[in-house]
C-alpha positions in Angstrom: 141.4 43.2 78.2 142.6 46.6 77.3 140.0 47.1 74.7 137.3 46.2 76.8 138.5 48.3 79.6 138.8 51.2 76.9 134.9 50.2 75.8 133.6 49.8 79.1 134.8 53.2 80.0 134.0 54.5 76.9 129.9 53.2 77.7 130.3 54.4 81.2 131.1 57.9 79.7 128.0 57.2 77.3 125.9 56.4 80.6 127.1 59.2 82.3 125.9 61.7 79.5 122.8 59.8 79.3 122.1 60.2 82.9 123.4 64.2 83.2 121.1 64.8 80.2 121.7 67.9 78.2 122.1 71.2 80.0 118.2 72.6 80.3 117.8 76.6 79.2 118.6 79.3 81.2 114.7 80.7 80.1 112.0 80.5 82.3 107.9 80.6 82.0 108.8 84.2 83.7 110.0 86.8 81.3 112.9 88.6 82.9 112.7 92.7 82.8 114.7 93.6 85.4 118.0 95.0 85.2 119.6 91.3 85.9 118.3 90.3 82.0 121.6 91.1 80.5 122.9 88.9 83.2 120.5 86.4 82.5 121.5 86.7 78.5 125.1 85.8 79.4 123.7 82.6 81.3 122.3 81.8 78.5 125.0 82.4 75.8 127.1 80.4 78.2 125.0 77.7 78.4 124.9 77.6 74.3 128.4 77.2 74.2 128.2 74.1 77.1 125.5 72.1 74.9 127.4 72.4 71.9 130.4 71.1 73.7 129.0 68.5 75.3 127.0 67.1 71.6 130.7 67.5 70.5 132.2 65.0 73.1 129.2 62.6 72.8 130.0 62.4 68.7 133.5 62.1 69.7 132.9 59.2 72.2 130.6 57.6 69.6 133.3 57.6 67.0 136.0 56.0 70.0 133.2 53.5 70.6 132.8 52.6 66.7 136.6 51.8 66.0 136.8 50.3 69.4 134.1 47.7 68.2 135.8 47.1 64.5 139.1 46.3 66.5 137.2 43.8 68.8 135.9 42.4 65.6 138.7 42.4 63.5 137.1 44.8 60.9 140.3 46.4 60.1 144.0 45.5 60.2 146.1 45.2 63.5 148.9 43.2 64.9 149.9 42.7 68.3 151.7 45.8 68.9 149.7 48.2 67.3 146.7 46.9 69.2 148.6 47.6 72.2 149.1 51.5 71.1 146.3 52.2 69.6 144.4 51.4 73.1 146.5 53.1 74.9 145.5 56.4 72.9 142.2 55.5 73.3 142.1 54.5 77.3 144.4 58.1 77.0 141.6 60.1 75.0 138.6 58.7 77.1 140.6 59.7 80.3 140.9 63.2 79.2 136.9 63.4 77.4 135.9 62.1 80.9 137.8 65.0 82.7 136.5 67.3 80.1 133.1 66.1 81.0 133.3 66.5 84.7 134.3 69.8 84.5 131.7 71.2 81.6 129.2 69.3 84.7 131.1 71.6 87.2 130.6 74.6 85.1 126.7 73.6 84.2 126.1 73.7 88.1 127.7 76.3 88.8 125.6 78.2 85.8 122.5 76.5 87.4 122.9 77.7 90.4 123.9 80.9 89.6 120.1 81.2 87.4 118.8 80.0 90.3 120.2 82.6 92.5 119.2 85.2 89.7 115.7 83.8 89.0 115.1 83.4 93.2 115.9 87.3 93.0 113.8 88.0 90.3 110.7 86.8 92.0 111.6 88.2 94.9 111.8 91.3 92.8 108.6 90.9 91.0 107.1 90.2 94.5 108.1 93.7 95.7 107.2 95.4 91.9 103.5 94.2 92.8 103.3 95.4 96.0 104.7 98.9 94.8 102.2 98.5 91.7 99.2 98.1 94.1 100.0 100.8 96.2 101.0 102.6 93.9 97.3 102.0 92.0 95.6 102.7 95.4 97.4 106.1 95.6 96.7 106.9 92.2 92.7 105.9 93.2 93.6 108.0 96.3 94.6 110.9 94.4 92.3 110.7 91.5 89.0 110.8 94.7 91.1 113.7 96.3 91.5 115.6 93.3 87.9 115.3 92.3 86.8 116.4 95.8 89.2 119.6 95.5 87.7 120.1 92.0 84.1 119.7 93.7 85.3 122.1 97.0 86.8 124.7 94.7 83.5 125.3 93.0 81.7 125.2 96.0 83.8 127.6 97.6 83.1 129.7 94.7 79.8 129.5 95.1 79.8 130.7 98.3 82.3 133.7 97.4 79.5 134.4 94.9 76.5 134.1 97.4 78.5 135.9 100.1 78.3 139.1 98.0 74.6 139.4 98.0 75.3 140.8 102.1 75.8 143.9 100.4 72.4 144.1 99.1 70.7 142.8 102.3 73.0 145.5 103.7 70.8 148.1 101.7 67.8 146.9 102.5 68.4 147.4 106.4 68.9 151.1 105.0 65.5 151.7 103.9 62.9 153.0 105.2 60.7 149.9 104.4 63.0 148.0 106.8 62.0 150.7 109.4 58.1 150.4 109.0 57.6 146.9 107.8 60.4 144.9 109.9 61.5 146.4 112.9 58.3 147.9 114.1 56.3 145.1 112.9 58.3 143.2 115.0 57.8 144.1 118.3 54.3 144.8 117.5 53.6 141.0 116.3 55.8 139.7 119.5 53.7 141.7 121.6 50.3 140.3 120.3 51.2 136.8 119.6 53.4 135.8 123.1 52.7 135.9 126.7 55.4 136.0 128.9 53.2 134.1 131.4 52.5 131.4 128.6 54.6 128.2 129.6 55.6 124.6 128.1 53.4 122.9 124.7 51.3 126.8 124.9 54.4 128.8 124.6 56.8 126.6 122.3 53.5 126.6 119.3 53.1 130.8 120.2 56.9 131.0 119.3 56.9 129.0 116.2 54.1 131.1 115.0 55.6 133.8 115.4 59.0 132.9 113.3 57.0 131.7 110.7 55.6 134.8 110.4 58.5 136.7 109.7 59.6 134.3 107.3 56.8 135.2 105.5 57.5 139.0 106.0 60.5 138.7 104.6 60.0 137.0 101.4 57.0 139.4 101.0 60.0 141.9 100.5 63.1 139.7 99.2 61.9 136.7 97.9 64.0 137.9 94.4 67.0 138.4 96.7 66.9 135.0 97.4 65.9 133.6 94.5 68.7 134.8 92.7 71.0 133.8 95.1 69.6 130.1 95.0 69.8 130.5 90.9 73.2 131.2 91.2 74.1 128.4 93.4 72.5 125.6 91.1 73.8 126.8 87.9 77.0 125.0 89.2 75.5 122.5 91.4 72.1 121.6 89.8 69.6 119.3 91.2 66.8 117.3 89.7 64.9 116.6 92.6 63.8 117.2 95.8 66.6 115.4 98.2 69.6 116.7 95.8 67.6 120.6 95.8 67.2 119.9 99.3 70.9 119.2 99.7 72.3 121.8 97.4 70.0 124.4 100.1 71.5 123.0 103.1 74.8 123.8 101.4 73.8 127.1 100.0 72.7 127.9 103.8 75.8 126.5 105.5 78.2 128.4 102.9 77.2 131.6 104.3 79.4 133.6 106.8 77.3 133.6 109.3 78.2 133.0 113.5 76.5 132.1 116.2 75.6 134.7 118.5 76.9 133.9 121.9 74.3 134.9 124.9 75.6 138.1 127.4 77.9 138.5 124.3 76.4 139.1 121.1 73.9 141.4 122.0 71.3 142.1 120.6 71.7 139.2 117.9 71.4 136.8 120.8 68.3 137.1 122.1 66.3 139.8 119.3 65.0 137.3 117.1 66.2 138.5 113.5 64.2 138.2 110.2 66.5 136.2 107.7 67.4 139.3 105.7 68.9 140.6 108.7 70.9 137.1 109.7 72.4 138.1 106.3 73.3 141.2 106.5 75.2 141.0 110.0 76.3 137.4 110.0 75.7 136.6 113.5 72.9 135.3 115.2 71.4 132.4 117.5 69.5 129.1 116.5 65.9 130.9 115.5 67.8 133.1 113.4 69.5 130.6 111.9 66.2 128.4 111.8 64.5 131.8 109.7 67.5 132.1 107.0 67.1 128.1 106.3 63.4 128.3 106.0 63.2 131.1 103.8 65.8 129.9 101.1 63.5 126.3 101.4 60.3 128.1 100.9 62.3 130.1 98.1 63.2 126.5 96.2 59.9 125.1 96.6 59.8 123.0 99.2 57.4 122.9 102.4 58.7 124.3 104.9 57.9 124.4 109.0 59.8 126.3 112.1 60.3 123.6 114.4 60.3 124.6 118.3 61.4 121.8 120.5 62.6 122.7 124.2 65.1 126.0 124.4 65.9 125.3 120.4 64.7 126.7 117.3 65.2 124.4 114.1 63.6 123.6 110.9 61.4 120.7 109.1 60.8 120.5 105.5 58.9 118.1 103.4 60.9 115.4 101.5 58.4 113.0 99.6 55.4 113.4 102.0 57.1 113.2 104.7 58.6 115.9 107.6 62.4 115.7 108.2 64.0 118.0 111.1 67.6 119.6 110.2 69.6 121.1 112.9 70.1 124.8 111.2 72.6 125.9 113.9 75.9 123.7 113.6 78.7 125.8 114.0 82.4 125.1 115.2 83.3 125.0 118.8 84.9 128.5 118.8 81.0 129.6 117.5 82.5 130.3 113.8 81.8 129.1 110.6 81.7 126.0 109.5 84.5 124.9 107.2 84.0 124.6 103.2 84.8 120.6 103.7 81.6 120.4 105.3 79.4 123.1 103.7 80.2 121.5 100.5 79.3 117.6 101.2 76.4 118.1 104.1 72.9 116.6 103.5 69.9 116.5 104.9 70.3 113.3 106.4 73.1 114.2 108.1 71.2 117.2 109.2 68.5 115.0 110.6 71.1 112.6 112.3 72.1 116.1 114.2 68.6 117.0 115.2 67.6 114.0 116.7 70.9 113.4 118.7 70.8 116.4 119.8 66.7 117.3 120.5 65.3 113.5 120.0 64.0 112.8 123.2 61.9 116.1 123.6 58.6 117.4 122.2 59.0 119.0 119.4 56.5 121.8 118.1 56.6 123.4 114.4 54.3 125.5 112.2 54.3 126.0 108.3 55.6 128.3 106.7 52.9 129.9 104.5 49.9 127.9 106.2 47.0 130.1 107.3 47.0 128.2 111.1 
């Protein structure tokens, strides 16, 4: 009965190795990189040492079981007493395997759970290392768009730096005495023979826009080269190969110029004198048909059709895109009647130019004459 109590606990060891089933690797499908890896290499080492125990004990309980079976067959020698001894070592060595055993299973679940702890906090880790990595990516994509727009505002505030110094020569030309004869006298002479004061409404609005177109034409009849070198200047850093992007890149050429808006009862005379666009750049202040002028002249300069648009109290601009008339507001200015900022002067378009106009003057008749037609 002894040896078959020695056997039976002997397979009931066996069974209970079976069932536990060799301690499973600390590695996972996830590749630790963390900081906890050297942790996780310890697990791991630990775990080594626990299979190659446990392989020890199950060829150790396989040897028990083999000389327990010779005895119950008689394959070797024994009497009585022997017998007796020889099963009490055994029943004594199974009794201390099977508290061996229990606690190398203790120590495995306590290693497991321990990985599990460590892998639970790696993910959680990894979790919050892809987060940081996507923000991190959309701040770099952030960055990388805000540096290329400082890139593009420095050189368009460079531009403008550039273009701003041709005041000087408009300057000049307000010195000579071809400003005296052809500009200012001309000018009160064509006002007086082209506009009524007791003209009214569709009458008036077509008499006024003649009469700016005309002295758009005036002027570039004297410094077309002025502005033709200032618009050469401009594209050689922001070239365009066609009409919206030259149409564009004059908007911002226009809108890049120090220029305020005069302020009725205020700025006198630039308020209500209508200026010829040499003189808008010379003294950098004047109201909406001033404004109007100074656009259409560096359009007609570039190529591109160009109308004075009259339409109610206002005094815009239309040019030709494509076969088609587009109005721009020419006279967008800060609140406090400044200049606009070099955030806007360096990213306007025409379209957003148009958007302004007919927000703004949409729902009124709107008048305009070529610049250069004979009507």
């Amino acid at each position: 009965m002894a040896i078959v109590a020695v056997l039976f606990a002997s397979l009931l060891l066996i069974g209970l190795l079976s069932s536990f089933g060799a301690p499973k690797s600390c590695s996972s499908t996830t590749t630790v990189t963390i900081h906890d890896e050297d942790e996780v290499s310890k697990l791991r080492e630990e775990n080594e040492k626990l299979r190659n125990e446990i392989a020890r004990l199950r060829a150790e309980i396989q040897d028990l079981k083999s000389k327990l079976s010779a005895l119950r067959e008689g394959k070797i020698g024994w009497n009585e007493t022997s017998t007796r001894t020889e099963s009490i070592n055994l029943e004594d060595r199974v009794r201390e395997l099977s508290d061996r055993m229990q606690k190398l299973n203790e120590s495995y679940r306590s290693l497991r759970m321990k990985y599990d702890e460590l892998l639970q906090k790696y993910n959680e880790l990894k979790t919050e290392h892809e987060q940081l990595k996507r923000k991190y990516n959309d701040l770099l994509s952030r960055y990388e768009n805000l540096s290329e727009s400082m890139s593009v505002l420095k050189r368009y505030r460079s531009s403008a730096v550039v273009v701003r110094s041709y005041v000087k020569e408009a300057r000049d030309f307000l010195n000579t005495s071809t400003y005296k004869e052809e500009f200012y006298d001309w000018r009160l002479w064509m006002i007086g023979e082209n506009y009524n004061s007791q003209m009214r409404g569709a009458v008036a609005n077509r008499s006024i826009a003649k009469i700016f177109a005309l002295m758009v034409e005036r002027d570039l009849k004297y410094n077309h080269e002025l502005y033709r070198k200032m618009l050469e200047e401009w594209l050689r850093y922001h070239p365009a190969n066609d009409t919206v992007p030259l149409a564009n890149e004059v908007a911002r050429l226009f809108y890049s110029l120090d220029h305020r808006y005069a302020v009725p009862g205020k700025d006198e005379p630039n308020a209500e004198l209508p200026l010829f666009p040499i003189e808008l750049l010379a003294y950098g202040l004047g109201d909406c048909e001033d404004h109007a002028m100074l656009m259409a002249a560096l359009y007609k300069v570039a190529g591109i059709r160009t109308a004075i648009v009259v339409v109610k109290d206002h005094t815009d601009v239309a040019i030709d895109i494509n076969g088609s008339w587009i109005f721009l507001e020419s006279s967008l200015h800060k609140s406090d009647q400044e200049d606009m900022p070099s955030g806007f002067y360096s990213s306007v378009t025409i379209w957003e130019l148009q958007k302004e106009f007919r927000e703004r003057w949409g729902g009124y008749p709107a008048y305009f004459v070529e610049v250069g037609s004979e009507s």
